[in-house]
C-alpha positions in Angstrom: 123.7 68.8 108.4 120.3 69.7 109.9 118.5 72.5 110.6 117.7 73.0 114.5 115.9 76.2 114.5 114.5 79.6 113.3 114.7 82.6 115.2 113.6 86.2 113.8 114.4 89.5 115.3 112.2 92.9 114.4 113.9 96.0 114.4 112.6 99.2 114.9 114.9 101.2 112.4 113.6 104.9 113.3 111.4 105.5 110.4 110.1 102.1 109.7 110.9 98.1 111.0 113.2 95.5 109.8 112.3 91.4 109.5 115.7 89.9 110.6 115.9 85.9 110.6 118.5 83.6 111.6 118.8 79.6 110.7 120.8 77.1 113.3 122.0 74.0 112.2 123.8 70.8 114.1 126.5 71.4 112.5 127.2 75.1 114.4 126.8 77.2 111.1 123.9 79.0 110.8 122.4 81.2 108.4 121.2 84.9 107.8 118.1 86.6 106.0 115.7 89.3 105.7 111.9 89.6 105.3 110.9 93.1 105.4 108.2 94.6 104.0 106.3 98.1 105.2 103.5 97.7 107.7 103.6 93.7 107.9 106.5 93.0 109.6 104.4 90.9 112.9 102.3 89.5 110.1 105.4 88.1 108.4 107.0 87.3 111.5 104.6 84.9 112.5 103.8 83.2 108.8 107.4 82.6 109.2 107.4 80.7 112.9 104.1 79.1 111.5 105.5 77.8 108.4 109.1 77.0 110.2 108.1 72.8 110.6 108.5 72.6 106.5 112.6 73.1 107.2 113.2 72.1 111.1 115.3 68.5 110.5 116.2 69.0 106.9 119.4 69.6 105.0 119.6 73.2 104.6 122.1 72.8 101.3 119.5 72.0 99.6 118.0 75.0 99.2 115.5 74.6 95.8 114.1 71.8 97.8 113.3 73.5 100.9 112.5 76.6 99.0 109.8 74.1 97.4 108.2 72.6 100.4 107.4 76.3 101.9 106.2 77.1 99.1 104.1 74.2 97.7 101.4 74.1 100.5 98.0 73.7 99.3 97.0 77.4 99.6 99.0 80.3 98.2 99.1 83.1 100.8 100.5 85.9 98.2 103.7 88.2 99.1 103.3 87.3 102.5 103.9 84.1 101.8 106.7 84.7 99.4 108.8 87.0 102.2 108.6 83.7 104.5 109.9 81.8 101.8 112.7 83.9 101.3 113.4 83.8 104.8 114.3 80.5 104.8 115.7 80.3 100.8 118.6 82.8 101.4 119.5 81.5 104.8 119.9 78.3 103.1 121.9 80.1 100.6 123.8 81.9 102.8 124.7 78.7 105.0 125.7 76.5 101.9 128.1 79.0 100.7 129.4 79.2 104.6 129.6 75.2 104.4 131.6 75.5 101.0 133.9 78.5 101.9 132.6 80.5 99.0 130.7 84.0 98.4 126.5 83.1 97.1 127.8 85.1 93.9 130.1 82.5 93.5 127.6 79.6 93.7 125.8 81.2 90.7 128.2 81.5 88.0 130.9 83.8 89.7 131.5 87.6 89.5 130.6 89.8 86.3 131.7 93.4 88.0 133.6 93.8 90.7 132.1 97.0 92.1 128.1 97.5 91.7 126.7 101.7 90.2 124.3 102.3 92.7 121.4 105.6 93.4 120.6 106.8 96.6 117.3 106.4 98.1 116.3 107.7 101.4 118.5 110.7 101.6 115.6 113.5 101.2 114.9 114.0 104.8 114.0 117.5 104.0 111.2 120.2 103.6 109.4 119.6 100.5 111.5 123.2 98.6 114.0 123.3 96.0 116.4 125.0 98.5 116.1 122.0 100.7 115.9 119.6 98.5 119.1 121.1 96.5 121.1 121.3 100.2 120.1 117.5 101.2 121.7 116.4 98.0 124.6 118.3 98.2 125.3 115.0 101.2 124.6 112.6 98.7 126.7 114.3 95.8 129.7 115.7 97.4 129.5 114.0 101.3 128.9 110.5 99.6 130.1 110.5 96.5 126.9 109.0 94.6 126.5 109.8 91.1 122.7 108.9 90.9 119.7 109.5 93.5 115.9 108.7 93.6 113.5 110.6 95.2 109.7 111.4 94.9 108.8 115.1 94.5 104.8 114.8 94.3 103.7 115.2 97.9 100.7 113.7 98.3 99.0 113.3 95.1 97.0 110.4 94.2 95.4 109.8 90.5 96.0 113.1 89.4 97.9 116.3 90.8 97.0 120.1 91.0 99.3 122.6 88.7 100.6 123.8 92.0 101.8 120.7 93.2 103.3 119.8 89.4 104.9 123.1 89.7 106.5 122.6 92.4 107.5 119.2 91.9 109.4 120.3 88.4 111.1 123.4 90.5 112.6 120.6 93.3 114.0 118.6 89.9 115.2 121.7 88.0 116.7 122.9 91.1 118.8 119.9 91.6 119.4 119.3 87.6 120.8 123.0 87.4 122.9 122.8 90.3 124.3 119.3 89.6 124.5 119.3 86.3 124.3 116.9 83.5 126.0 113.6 84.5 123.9 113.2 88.0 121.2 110.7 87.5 117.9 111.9 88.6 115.6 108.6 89.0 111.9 109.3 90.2 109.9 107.3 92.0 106.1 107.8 91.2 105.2 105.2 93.9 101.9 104.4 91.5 100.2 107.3 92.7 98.9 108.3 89.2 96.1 107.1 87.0 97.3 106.2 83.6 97.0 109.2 81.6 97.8 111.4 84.3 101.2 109.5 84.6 102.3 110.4 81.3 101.4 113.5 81.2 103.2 114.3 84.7 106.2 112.4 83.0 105.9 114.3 79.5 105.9 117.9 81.6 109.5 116.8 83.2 111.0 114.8 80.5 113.2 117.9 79.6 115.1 117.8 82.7 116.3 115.0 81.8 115.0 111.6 83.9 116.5 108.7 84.2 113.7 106.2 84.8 109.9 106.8 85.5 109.2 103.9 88.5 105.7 102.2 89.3 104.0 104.3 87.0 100.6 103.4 88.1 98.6 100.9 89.8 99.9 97.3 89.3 96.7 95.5 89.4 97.3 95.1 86.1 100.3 94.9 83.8 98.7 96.0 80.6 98.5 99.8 81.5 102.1 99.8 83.1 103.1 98.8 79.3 100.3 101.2 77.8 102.4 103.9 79.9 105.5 102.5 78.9 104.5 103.2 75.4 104.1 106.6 75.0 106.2 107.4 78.2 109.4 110.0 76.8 110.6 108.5 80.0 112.2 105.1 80.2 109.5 103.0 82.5 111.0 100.5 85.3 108.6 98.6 87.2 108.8 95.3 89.1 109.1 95.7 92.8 105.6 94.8 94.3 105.6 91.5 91.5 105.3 88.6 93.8 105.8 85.6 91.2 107.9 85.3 88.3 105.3 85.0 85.8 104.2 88.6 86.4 107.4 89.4 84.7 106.5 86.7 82.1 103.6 89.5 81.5 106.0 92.3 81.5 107.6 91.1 78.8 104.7 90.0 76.5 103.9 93.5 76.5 107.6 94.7 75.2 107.8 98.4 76.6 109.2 98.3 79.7 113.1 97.2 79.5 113.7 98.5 83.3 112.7 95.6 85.7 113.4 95.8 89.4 112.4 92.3 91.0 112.2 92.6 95.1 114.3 89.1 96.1 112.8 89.2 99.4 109.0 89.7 97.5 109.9 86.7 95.1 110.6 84.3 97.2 114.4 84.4 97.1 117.6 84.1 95.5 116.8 81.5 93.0 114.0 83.1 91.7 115.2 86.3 91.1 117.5 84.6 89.1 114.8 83.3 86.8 113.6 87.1 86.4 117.0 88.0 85.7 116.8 85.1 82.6 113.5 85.9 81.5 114.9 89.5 81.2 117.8 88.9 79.6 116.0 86.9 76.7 113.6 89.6 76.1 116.8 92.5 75.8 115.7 94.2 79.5 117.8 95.2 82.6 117.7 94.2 86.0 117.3 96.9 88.9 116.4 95.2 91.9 114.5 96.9 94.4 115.7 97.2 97.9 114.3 99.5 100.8 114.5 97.4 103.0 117.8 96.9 105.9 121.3 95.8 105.3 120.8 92.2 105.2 118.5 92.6 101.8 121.4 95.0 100.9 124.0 92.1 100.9 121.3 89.9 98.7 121.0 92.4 96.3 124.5 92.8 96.0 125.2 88.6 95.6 122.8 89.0 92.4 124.0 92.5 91.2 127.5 90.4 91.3 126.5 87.7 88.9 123.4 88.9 86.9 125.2 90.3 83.0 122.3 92.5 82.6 122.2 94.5 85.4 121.9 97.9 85.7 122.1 99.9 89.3 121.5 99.1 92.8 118.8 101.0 95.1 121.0 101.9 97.9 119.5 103.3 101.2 121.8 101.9 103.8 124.5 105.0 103.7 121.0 107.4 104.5 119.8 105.7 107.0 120.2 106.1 111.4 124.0 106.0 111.6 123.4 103.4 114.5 121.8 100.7 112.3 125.5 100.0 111.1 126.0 98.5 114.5 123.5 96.2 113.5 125.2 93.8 111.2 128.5 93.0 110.7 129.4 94.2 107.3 128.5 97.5 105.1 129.6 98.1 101.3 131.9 101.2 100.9 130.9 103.9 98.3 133.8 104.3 96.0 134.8 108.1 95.9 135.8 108.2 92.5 132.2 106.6 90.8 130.0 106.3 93.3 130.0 102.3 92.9 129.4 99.8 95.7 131.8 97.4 96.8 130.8 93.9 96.9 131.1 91.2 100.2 133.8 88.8 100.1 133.0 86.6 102.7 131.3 83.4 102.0 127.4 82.8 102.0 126.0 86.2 101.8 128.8 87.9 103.8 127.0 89.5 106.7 126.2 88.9 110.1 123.9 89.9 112.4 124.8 91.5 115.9 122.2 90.2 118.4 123.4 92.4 121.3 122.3 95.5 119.5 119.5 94.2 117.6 118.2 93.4 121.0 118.6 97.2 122.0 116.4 98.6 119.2 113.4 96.4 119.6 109.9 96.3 117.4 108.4 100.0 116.9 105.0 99.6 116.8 104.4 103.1 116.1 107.1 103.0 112.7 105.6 103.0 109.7 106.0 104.6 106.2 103.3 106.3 104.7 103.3 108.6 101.5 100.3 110.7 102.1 100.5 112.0 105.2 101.9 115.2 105.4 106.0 115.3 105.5 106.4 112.1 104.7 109.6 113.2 102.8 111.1 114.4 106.1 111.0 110.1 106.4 109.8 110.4 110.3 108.0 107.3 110.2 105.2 107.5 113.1 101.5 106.1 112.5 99.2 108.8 112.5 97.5 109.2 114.9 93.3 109.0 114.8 
């Protein structure tokens, strides 16, 4: 078996793009990935087409191999670089589980769970209030059946943040805490818009309501203060999903404060080396959250590792919130599970979704789509450049 070709397909998604990319073979199976990343979706696109000549004629079943040639050119082009190689990595993966009849999950050790917790991402298209905040989740909570949700209540605050703004960021988290009670998981995303000791005090003046995780605390130039932070945090401190090699979570761990790590497969390169984060993370007594915002393809790969990983913790789940017509898109979607707010798993073989070209083709590259968190109403998730 050979590979023939590598085609990709942007999306534009309504608020931001999707990287689609599909691998032929001679053999008529073919395999299915994502590469999508905010802003950089032409840029990727064509690393991907330029670096396509290291797999064209090659046995896609061996997929550490190929993975290896993309990767091991002489020059090291970052997380661009990375999101090509994963391109090509799970399409491999996904066409030697096809060729073997089995699910990638199944390739890797086999199932640990069969259904996967999950938090809702996504879902606060709404004025930045408590009343609309509290009325948007009332879709998650009772429409959905989620039992956990993310969002960021800080605006546009960078390094540091007015009382106002904190004020109002704590009434949007009390609102939903008092009106959901206890057992809803409230995870917040900081998006590292804080300086270091701004972060933990932001995180110490909402600790009582009750957090589930403080996310990208702060800058991640370096790991050091994301483990400073982690420190003295009363929150717990997950981190991870802009990492774009394995040995930054090698750093992670040397510092020994942050036991939340959310590797981004599409960022690292792949399947296969998420799995070595998942190890390293495992030996040093940490969970596994992996990142995912981007479209349902990278929602299937997460799934495959949340599968098979023993130390995972939850899935980022933004499918279910997105434009109802991007279902038409693929093929397959997991079901939310009414009575815990879980997320089925695929049970086809490779990564157990398809793409459908006839609609992709109908909801072509938006070049005006993009996702930025300081312009104003950003939470409303309308996703159009601004305009200078």
């Amino acid at each position: 078996m050979k590979i023939t070709d590598v085609e990709t397909f942007a999306v534009g998604a309504g608020w931001k793009n999707w990287l689609f990319v599909k691998v032929h073979t001679d053999s008529g199976l073919h395999g299915v990935s994502e590469a999508t990343m905010n802003g950089f979706i032409r840029t990727t696109e064509a690393a991907i087409h330029e670096l396509k000549h290291f797999v064209i004629g090659r046995d896609p079943r061996n997929v550490n191999a190929i993975a290896q040639k993309v990767i091991g050119t002489f020059q090291d082009a970052g997380h661009i670089h990375r999101l090509a190689m994963s391109a090509f990595e799970v399409a491999c993966w996904d066409i030697l589980g096809k060729s073997l009849g089995v699910p990638v999950y199944q390739l890797l050790g086999g199932k640990h769970r069969e259904t996967v917790p999950a938090y809702a991402n996504g879902w606060y298209r709404a004025e930045r209030t408590p009343e609309a905040f509290v009325e948007t989740a009332k879709n998650v909570v009772n429409g959905h059946h989620m039992r956990a949700l993310k969002l960021d209540p800080f605006g546009q605050a960078f390094n540091k943040i007015s009382t106002e703004e904190l004020d109002q960021a704590f009434q949007i988290l009390q609102a939903i805490r008092q009106h959901f009670g206890p057992h809803l998981k409230i995870l917040i995303d900081v998006h590292c818009r804080f300086i270091p000791s701004e972060s933990i005090r932001v995180a110490t003046h909402l600790a009582p309501l009750d957090i589930y995780w403080w996310e990208e605390p702060t800058r991640d130039e370096r790991t050091e203060l994301t483990n400073e932070i982690a420190k003295s945090c009363p929150i717990p401190v997950a981190t991870g999903e802009q990492y774009d090699k394995v040995g930054r979570f090698e750093d992670l761990a040397r510092g020994g404060h942050v036991s939340i790590w959310q590797p981004e497969p599409m960022s690292l390169g792949g399947i296969t080396n998420t799995m070595a984060v998942a190890n390293i993370a495992r030996a040093n007594n940490a969970w596994i959250a992996p990142h995912q915002s981007g479209g349902p393809v990278a929602t299937a790969i997460c799934l495959q590792l949340a599968a098979c990983i023993p130390n995972f913790l939850i899935q980022e789940h933004f499918d279910a919130f997105n434009e109802p017509w991007t279902r038409d898109l693929v093929s397959w979607h997991p079901e939310i599970l009414p009575h815990n707010g879980d997320l089925t798993l695929p049970t086809l073989p490779g990564i157990g979704i398809d793409l459908n070209i006839d609609v992709i083709q109908q909801h072509p590259y938006d070049p005006a789509a993009y996702f930025d968190i300081f312009q104003p109403g950003w939470e409303q998730r309308i996703g159009v450049k601004k305009q200078h």
